[in-house]
Every structure is written in C-alpha cells, then in structure tokens.
C-alpha positions in Angstrom: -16.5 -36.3 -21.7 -13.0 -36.1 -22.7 -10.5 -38.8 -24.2 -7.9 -40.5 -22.1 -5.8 -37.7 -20.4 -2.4 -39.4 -21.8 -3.8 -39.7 -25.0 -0.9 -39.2 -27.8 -3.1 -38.0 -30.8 -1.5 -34.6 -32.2 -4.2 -32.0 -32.0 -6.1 -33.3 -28.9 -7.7 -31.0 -26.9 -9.5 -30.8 -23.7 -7.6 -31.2 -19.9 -4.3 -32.5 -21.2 -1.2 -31.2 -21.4 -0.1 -29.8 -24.7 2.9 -28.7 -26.6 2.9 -25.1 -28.0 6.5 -25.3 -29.8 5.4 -22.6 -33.4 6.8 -19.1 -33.3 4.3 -16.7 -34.1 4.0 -13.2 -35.4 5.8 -10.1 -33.6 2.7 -8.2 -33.3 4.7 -5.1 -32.1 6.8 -5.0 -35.0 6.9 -2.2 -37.6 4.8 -3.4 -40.4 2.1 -2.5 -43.2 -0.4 -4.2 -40.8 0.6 -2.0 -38.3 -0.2 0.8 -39.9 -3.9 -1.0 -40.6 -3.8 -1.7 -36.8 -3.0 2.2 -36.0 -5.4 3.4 -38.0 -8.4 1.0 -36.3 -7.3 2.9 -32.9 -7.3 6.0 -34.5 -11.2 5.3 -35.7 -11.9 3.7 -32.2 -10.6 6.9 -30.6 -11.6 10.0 -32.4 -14.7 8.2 -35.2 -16.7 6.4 -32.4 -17.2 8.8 -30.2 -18.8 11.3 -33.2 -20.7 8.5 -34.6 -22.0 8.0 -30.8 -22.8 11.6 -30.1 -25.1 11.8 -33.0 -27.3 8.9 -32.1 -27.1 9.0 -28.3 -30.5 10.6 -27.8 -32.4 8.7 -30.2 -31.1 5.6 -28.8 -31.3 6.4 -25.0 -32.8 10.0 -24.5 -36.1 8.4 -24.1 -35.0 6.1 -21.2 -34.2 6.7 -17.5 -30.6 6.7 -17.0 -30.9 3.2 -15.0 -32.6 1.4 -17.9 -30.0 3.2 -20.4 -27.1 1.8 -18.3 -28.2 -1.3 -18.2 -29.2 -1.7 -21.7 -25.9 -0.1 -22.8 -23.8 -2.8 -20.6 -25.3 -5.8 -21.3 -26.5 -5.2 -24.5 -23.0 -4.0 -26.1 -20.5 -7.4 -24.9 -22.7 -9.8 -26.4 -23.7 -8.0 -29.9 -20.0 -7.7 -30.3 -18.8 -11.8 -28.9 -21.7 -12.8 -31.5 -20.3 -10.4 -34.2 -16.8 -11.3 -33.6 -17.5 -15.2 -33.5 -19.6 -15.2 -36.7 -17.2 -13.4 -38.4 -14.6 -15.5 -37.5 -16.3 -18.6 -38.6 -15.0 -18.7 -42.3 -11.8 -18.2 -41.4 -12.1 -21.0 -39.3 -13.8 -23.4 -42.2 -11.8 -21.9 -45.0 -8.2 -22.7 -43.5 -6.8 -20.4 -46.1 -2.9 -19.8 -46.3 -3.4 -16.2 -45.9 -4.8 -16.5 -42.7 -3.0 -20.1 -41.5 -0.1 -18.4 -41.8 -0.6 -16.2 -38.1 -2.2 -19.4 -36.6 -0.2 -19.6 -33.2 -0.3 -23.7 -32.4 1.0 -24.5 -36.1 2.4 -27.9 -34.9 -1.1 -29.1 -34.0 -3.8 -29.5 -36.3 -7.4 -27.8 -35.3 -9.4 -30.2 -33.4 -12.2 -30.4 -35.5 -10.2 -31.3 -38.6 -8.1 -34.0 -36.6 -7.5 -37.7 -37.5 -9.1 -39.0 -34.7 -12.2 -39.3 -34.0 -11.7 -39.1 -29.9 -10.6 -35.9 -30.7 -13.3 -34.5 -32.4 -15.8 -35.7 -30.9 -14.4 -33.9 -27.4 -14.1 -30.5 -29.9 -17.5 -30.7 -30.2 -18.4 -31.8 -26.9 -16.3 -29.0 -25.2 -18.3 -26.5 -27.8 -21.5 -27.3 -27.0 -20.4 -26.5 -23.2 -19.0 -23.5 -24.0 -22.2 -22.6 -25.8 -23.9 -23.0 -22.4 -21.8 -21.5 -20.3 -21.7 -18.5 -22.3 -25.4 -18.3 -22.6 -25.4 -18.7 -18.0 -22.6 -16.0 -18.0 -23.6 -13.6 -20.7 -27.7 -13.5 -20.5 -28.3 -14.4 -17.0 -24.8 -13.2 -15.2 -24.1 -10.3 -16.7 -27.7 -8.5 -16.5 -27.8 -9.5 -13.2 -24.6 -7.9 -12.0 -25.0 -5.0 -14.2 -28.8 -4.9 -12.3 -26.8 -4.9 -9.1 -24.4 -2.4 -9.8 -26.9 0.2 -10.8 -29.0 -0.5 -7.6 -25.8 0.1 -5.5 -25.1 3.1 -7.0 -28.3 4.7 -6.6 -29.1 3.4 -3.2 -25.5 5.0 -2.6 -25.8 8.4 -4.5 -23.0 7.2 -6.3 -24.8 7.0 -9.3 -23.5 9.7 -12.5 -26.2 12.0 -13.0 -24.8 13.3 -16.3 -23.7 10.1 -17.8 -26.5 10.2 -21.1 -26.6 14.0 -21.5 -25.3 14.8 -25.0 -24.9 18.7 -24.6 -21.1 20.5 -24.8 -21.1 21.0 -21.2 -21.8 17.1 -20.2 -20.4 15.2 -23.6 -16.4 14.4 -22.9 -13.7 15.8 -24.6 -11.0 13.7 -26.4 -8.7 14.5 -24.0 -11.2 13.5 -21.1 -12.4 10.6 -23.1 -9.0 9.5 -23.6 -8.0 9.6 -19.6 -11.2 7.7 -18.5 -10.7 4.9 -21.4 -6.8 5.0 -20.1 -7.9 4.5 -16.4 -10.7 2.0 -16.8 -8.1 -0.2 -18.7 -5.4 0.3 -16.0 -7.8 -0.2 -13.1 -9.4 -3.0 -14.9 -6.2 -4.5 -15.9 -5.2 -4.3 -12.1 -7.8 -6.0 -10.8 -8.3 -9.0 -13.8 -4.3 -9.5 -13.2 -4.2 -10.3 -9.1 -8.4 -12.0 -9.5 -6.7 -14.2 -12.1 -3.7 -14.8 -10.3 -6.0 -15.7 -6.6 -7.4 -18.3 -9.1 -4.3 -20.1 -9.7 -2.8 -20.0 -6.4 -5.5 -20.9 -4.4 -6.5 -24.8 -4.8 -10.3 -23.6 -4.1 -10.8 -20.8 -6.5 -8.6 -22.8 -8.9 -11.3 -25.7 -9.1 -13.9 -23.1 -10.8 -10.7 -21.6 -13.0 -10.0 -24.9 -14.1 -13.1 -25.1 -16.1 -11.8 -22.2 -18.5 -8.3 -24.5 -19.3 -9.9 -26.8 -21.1 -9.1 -25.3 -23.7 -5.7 -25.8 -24.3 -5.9 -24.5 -28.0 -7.8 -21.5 -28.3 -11.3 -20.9 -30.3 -13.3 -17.7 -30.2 -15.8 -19.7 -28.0 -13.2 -20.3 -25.1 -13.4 -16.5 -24.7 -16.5 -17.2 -22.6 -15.7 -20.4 -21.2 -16.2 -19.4 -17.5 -17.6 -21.4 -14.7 -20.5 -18.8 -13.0 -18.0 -18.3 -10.6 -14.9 -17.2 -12.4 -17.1 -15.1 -14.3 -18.2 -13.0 -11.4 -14.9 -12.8 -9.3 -12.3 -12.3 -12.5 -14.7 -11.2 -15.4 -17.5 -9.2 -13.7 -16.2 -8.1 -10.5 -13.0 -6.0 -12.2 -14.7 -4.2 -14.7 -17.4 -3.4 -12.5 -15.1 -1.8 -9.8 -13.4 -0.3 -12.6 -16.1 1.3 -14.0 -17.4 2.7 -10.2 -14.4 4.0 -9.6 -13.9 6.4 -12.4 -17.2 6.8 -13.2 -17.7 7.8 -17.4 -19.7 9.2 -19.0 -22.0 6.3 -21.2 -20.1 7.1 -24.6 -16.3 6.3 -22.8 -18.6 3.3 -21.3 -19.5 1.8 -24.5 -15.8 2.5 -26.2 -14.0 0.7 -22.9 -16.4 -2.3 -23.4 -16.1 -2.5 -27.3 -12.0 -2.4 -26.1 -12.1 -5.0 -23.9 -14.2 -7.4 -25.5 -12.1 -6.8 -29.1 -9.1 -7.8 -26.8 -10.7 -11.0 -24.8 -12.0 -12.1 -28.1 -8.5 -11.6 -29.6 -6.8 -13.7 -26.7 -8.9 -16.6 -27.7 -9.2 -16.5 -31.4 -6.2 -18.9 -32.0 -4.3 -16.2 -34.5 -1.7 -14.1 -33.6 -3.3 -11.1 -36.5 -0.9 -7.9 -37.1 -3.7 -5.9 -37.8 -5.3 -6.9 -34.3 -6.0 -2.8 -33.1 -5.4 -3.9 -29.6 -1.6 -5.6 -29.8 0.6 -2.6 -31.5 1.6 -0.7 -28.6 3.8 -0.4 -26.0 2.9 -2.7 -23.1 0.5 -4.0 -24.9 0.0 -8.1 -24.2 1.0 -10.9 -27.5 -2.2 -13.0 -28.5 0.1 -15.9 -28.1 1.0 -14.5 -24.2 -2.8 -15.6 -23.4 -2.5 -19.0 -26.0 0.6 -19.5 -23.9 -1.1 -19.6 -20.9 -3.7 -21.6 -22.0 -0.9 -24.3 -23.5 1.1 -24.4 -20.3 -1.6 -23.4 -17.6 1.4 -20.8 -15.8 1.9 -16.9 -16.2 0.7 -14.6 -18.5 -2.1 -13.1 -16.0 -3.0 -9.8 -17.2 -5.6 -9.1 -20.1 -5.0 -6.7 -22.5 -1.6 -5.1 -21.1 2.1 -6.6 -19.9 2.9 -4.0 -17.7 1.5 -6.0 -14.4 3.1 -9.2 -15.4 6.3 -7.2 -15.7 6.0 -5.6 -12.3 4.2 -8.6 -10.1 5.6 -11.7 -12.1 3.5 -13.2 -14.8 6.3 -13.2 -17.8 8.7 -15.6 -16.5 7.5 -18.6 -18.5 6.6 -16.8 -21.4 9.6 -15.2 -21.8 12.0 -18.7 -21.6 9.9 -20.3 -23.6 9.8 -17.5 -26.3 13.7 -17.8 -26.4 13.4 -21.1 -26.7 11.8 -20.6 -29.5 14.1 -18.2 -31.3 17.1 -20.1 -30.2 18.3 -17.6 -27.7 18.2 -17.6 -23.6 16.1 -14.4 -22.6 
C-alpha cells in the first residue's frame, strides 16, 4: 500500500522515517492569541455548563439514565471529530499564509499536494483507512464499551443515581464541576500515559500501536487512526476508568469529553494554533510534543498534559531536539 520505505521524495508519508527539523509556535507564550485561547476556557468553564442546565431535561429528562448515558457518550465524541474535521477542511485546501504560518512540518510539503505521485497516491490510500478505522472504533467500539460500562455499573450498584437531575441540590457547582473536570483529566492523563507507554515497550502491543504511526505527518483524520485494539486498551479503557472512578454528574461528563476530544483533535491537526484553548497553561502538552512523536516514533506519551512525561520520562527526546532547534543544548 505504501511506496518504497527508503523512498527520498520530500513530503512522503506512511511507515518511513521522517525529518521534523521547523520550529513552531510557543503556544505558552504571552500573546494576543492567548488571550483568545483564555477566554475559550473561560466559556468552556463557566458558559457550557449554563447553556447545559437549561436544556438538560428536554434533551434527556425523558430517558432512563442508562439510555441518557449512553447517548451522551457516544453521541458527543463523534459530533465534535466530524465538526472539528469539516471545519478544518478549508484550511487544509486553502493553504493560506495566515494559517501556513503555525504549520509544524514546514520543511515538508502536505502529502496530498506533493510532486510525486507515489506519495499521493499513499495520502489517499492511508485516508481511506483511516476513514474505516474510525467508522470500526467510533460507531461500533465505542457504543459497545460505553454499553458495557453502563451494564457493569448497574450490575455493581456503582451506577450515579443523580447523574441527569437538573435541580440545585443534584446540579454541580463550579467549584465541584471544576474538581471532577480536574480529576477525570489527571486520572485519564495517568492512565493514557503508562497504556501508551506498554504499547511502545512491549513488541506485542506495539504491533497494534504501529498501525496509528503511519502517520508520520499529522492530519485531523490520524486522530482516529487506531487499530480496534489500541483503541480499547489506550483510548477506551482510560477514560472509561476515569470516568468510574470519579463518577460526574452528566453535564461535567459532556464538558471532560468535549475537552478531550478538542485536545486529541488538536494533537493531530498538523498546526501548532495559539489560540488552541487547550495549550496555554501550565503543564499543558505542545501540539508539536504529539507531531514529534509521531515524526520520531519516541517520547512524548501523555495526551493533553506534560506533567507525567516530566515525572516518568517521556520528554527526553523532545526536549534535545527542541534545542536543537533553537540552537541551544537543553
């Protein structure tokens, strides 16, 4: 399916090894984009959950809180990949200045606008894959665990009886919103960083993992690029466990799933963006940490946050090669 691994073409993509040598946009630095960025988090944290409450019991009150769940979880990550992958189609076609300019790979040309025709024929090839692994993992996978999870909790008594009531006494506060969002991601961010990890090391969870680095330059559509496998053990299985263990309310459900898709879609969109709502904190992982993984197939296995490649080893790479970069040894 794929040209000749040595291959020389600039641009190729596919299962060969690539060279990542542009310097990208500080996303953590102080900026007028920053300030857009701060004030998405500001509407994800304090606007969503208003907007929620007000159309919570239309949308679920007439449900059981199984069938709510279910249709809440499964429903939710694939409006938003299908939103965020449509919208980022023009920017793809257009190639405008304003937007090349935060492109990460600027040494290599996007594969489906390369000289060669090797090459774009194995863009295209490696698309239409990704468009059927992503239908397996995210319309037969993912309503299946989801199914599963919700059985197991009731068969348990471990389900949250109060999880769709909308009155003061069951609806979260900020400030309990807030914690639940902060623990899902840190429990989630946990468990994606050492699944991840077991798929590198280990020769016979790496030959599922594989399948996701084909992609060795980044498209909205790797974002999904799992084989069934990966997906369950380091997609599914984390969140799920996550989400058991601190046990939301729906409306802090819904806001950690819009959260963690935004930030998988935004490790594999191909831009470093400044405005991106989920890169302009502290501990917060680059866009280009995830690219750079991709590029060099080593380190950089957390998800949204740094702080477990920090504090387990993850960063080593990244960080050499960013100085590298800047002409400095880090």
């Amino acid at each position: 399916l794929f040209c000749d691994m040595k291959m020389k073409d600039e641009g190729a993509v596919g299962i060969q090894t690539s060279t990542m040598k542009s310097i990208t946009v500080n996303q953590r630095t102080p900026s007028k984009w920053m300030l857009l960025s701060i004030a998405q988090s500001i509407i994800y944290l304090f606007g969503v959950p208003i907007i929620c409450r007000k159309y919570w019991d239309a949308l679920f009150g007439s449900l059981s809180n199984e069938v709510a769940e279910w249709l809440l979880t499964t429903a939710t990550p694939i409006t938003f990949y299908f939103a965020f992958t449509i919208a980022m189609l023009p920017i793809y076609w257009m190639q405008h200045p304003f937007f090349e300019q935060f492109k990460i790979q600027k040494n290599k040309t996007w594969p489906w606008l390369d000289k060669s025709e090797c090459v774009r024929r194995d863009f295209w090839t490696l698309s239409f894959r990704s468009v059927k692994l992503t239908t397996v993992n995210l319309f037969i996978l993912l309503p299946i665990l989801v199914a599963a999870q919700i059985w197991l909790c009731k068969i348990t008594g471990t389900e949250n009886p109060s999880a769709f009531m909308t009155d003061d006494d069951h609806w979260p506060t900020l400030t309990k919103n807030f914690q639940d969002i902060f623990s899902i991601c840190i429990l989630h961010e946990f468990g994606f960083y050492m699944t991840h990890k077991m798929m590198h090391i280990y020769p016979a969870l790496y030959k599922y993992h594989k399948v996701h680095h084909e992609y060795k330059m980044n498209t909205t559509l790797a974002s999904q690029h799992n084989h069934p496998i990966d997906f369950v053990l380091s997609i599914g299985i984390p969140v799920l466990v996550a989400i058991n263990i601190v046990k939301p309310h729906s409306s802090t459900l819904f806001q950690f799933t819009l959260w963690t898709m935004c930030a998988n879609l935004d490790d594999h969109v191909g831009y470093s963006f400044p405005w991106s709502p989920v890169r302009w904190f502290p501990l917060s992982a680059a866009t280009d940490e995830h690219e750079f993984h991709h590029s060099k197939n080593m380190g950089c296995y957390g998800s949204k946050l740094s702080i477990f490649n920090s504090l387990f080893g993850g960063s080593k790479h990244y960080c050499k090669y960013k100085g590298e970069q800047e002409g400095k040894s880090i």
